[in-house]
C-alpha positions in Angstrom: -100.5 122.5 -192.2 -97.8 121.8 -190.1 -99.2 123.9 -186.9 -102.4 121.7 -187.7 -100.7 118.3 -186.9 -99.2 119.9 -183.8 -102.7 121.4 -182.8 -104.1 117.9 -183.2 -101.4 116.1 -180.8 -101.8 118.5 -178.2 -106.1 117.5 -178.4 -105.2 113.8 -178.2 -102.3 114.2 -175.9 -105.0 116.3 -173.8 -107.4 113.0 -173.9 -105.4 110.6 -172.6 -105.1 113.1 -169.5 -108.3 113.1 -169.2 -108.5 109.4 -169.8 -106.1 108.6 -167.1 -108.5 110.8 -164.6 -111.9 108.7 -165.4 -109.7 105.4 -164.9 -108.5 106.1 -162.0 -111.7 107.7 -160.7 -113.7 103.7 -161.4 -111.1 101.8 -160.5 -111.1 103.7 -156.5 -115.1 103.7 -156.8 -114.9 101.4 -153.9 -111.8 103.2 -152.1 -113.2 104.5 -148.8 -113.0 108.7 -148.4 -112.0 108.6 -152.3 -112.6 111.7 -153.9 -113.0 111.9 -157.8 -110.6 114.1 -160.2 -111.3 116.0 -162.9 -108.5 117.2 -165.4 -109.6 120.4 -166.5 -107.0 122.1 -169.5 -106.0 126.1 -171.3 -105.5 126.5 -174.6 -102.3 128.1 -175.9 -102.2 131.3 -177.1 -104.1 132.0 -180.0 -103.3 133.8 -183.3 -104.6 136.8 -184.6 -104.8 136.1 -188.7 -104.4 139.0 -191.2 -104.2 139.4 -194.7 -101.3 141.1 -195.9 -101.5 140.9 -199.5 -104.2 143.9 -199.7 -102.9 146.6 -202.1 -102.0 149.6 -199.8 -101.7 147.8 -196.7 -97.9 149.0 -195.9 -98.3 151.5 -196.9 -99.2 152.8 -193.4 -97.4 156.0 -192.5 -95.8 153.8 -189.7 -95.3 151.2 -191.3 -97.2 149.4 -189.8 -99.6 146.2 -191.0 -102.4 146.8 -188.1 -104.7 148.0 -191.1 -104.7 144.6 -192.6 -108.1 143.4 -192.5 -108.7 140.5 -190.1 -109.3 137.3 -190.8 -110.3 135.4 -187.1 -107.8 134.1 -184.5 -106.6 130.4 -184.9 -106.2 127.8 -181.9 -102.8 126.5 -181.0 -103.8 123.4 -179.3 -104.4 122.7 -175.7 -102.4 121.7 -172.6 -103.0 119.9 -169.3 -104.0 122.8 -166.3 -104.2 120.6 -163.1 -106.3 117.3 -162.3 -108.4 119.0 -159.6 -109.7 117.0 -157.2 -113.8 117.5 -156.3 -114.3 117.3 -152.2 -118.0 116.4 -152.4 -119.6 114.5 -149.3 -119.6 110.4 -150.2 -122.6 108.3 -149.2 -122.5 107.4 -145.7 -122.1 103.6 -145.3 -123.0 102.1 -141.6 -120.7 99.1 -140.6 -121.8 98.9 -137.1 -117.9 98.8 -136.2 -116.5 101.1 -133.2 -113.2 101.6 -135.3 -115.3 103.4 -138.5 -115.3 107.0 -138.2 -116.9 109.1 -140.7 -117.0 113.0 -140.9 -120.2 114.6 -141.9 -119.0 117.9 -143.5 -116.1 119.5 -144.5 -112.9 118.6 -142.6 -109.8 116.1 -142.5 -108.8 113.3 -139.9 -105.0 113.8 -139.2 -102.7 111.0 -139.2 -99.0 110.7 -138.5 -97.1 109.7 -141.1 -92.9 109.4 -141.0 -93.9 112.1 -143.9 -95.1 114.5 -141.5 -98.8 114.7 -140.4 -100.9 114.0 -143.4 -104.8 114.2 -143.8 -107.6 111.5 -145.2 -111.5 111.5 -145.3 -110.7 107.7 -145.1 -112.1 106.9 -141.7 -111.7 103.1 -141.6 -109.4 102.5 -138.8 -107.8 99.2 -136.9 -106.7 98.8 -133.5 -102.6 98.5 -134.1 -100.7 95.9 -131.7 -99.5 98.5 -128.9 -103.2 99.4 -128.7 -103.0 102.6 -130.9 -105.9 104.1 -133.2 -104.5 103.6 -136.7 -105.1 103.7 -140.1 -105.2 100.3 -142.3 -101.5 101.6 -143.7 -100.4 101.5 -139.8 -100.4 105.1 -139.5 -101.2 106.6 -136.3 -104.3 109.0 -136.2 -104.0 111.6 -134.2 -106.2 113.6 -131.4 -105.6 117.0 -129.9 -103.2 115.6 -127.7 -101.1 113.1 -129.9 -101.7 109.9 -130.6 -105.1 107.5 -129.3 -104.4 104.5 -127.5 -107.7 102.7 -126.7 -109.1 99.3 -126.6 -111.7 97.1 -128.1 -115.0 97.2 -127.0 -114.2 100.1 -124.5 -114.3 103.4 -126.3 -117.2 105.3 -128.1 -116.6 108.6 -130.2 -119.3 111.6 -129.5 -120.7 113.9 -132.6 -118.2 116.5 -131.4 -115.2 113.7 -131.6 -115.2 113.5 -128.0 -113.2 109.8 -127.4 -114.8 108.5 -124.2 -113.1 105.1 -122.8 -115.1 103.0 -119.5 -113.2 102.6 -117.0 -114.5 99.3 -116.3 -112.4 96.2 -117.8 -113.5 95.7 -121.5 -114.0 91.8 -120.9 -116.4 92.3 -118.1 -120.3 91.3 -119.3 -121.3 94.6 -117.4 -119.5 96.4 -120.6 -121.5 94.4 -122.9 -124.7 95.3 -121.5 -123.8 98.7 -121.0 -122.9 99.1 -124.5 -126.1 97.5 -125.9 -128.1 100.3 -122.9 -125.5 102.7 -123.9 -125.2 103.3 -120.5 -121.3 104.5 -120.0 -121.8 105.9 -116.5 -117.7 105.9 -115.7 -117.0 107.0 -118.9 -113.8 109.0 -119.0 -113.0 111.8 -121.4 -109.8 110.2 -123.3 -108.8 112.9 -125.9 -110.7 114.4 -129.1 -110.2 113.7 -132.8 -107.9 116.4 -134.5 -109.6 117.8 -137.2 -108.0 120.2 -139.6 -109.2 122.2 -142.7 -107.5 124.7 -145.4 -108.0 127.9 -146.8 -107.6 126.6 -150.2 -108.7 123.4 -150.1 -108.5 122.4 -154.2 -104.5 123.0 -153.7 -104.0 120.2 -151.6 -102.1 117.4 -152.9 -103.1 113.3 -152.6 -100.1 111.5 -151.6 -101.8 108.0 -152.2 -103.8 105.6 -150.1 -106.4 108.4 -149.4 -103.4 110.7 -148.0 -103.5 114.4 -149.0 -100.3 117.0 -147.6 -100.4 120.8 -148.2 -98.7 123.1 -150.1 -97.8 126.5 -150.4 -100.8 127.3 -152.1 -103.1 125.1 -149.5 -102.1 127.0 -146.8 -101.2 125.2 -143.6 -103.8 123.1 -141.8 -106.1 125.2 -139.4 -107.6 122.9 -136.6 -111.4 123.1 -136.1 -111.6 123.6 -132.5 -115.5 125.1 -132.4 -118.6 122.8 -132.3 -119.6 125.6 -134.7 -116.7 124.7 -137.3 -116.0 121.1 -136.3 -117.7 118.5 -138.7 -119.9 116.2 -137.7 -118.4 112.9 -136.7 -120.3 109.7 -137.3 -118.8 106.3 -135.3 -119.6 103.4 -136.7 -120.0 104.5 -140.6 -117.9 105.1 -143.6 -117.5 107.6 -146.2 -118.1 106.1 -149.8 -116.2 107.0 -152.6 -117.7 110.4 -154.1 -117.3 108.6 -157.6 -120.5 108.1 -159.7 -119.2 105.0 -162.1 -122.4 105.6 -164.7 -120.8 109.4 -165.2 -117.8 108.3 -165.4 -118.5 106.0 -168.1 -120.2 108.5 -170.0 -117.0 110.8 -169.8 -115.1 107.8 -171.1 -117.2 107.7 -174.3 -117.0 111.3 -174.7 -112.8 110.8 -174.6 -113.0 108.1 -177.2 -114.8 110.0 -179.5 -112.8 113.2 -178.6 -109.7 111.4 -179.1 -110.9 109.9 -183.0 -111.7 113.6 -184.0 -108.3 114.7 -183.1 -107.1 111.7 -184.8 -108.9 112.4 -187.7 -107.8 116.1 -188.2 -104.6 114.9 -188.0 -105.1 112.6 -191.0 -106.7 114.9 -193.0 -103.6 117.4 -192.3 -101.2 114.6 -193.8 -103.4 114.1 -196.5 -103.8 117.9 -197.8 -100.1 117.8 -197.4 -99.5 115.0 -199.1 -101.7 116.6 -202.1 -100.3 120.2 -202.1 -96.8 118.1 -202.5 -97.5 115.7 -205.4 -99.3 118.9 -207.1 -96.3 121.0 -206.5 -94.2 118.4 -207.9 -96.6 118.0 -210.9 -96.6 121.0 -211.9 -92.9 122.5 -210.9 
């Protein structure tokens, strides 16, 4: 009875894993380039039962008690595996903004952290004071060739990732009206977007604000150089969150009433205890 009570923690202890998951999947449904977790568990090790109270039973030439006849295998309990993280494509969201990038595939933006380069599907950038490409943290993001100064007004990003400045001075009304023709006939090839993907993509780890870094188990980033391999890259729109709040809300009723059964067995233990004592005691 006493394994029972154990087996019973481990469920609800299990729960609240999963509990933490589905909370922090709703509350970043709005979180740009978020992608949803899932906490997935293994059991312990179960246990084979036999009854050894058979008449004959060791009296195996061996000795041994493999004869005894088997009752079933009994379940230890459970224990948190990994929260594995689902890479699904979000929604794309248009924003009309020169400074939204959004990949259309599989891949990662890389951005320069004093971490060491880190990776984000989070494509909502800013134009930092020194005239840099950044993320809203004030990370640079990077292209082949390092870091992307541009202005305002005066770049445009192709479907390869191409970053194309005009050479003419972004203030002028000529840029205006070339931008509404999208007419760029001095644009300049500035740099293109780095773009990096891993072997094993599910060991990758988030760091936080829509950050990921790799591990031994990720591999090491491999840059997508090829149009064939490159994602497409979308300027002016946003990756939405991957997070569908209606399942998630439905997994959170299913951890409730996951959480009260494990609960409840763990009564009942205490209570069939509780008997099998006050009988004892009765009767010894």
């Amino acid at each position: 009875m006493i394994r029972g009570w154990y087996t019973g923690a481990s469920g609800m202890r299990a729960q609240q894993w999963r509990l933490d998951a589905v909370a922090n999947n709703l509350s970043n449904v709005d979180t740009d380039g978020y992608k949803r977790e899932v906490a997935s568990f293994k059991a312990f090790p179960e246990m084979l039962l036999r009854r050894q109270s058979d008449d004959g039973v060791y009296l195996h030439p061996f000795g041994s008690g493999d004869a005894a006849p088997i009752i079933g295998r009994l379940g230890t309990g459970v224990e948190l595996n990994e929260l594995f993280v689902t890479h699904t494509q979000g929604a794309a969201k248009e924003t009309h903004s020169d400074f939204d990038v959004m990949l259309e595939g599989n891949g990662f933006f890389a951005v320069a952290t004093p971490y060491g380069e880190r990776y984000t599907r989070n494509g909502s950038f800013v134009l930092g004071k020194e005239g840099f490409l950044l993320t809203k943290e004030g990370y640079p993001v990077l292209g082949e060739n390092g870091p992307i100064s541009v202005r305002a007004n005066n770049f445009k990003i192709d479907a390869d990732g191409n970053i194309y400045i005009n050479n003419i001075y972004p203030d002028d009304p000529e840029v205006m009206v070339a931008r509404e023709k999208n007419q760029w006939e001095e644009q300049v090839l500035l740099d293109r977007l780095r773009i990096v993907e891993f072997e094993f993509l599910r060991y990758l780890k988030k760091q936080g604000s829509s950050l990921y870094y790799e591990t031994p188990e990720s591999g090491p980033p491999i840059a997508l150089l090829s149009e064939e391999e490159r994602p497409k890259v979308l300027q002016g729109f946003i990756e939405a969150s991957n997070v569908d709040p209606v399942i998630e809300m439905v997994h959170m009723i299913e951890v409730n009433r996951a959480y009260e059964a494990n609960q409840k067995v763990i009564q009942t233990e205490e209570s069939m205890l509780g008997t099998l004592i006050n009988q004892v005691a009765k009767f010894g």
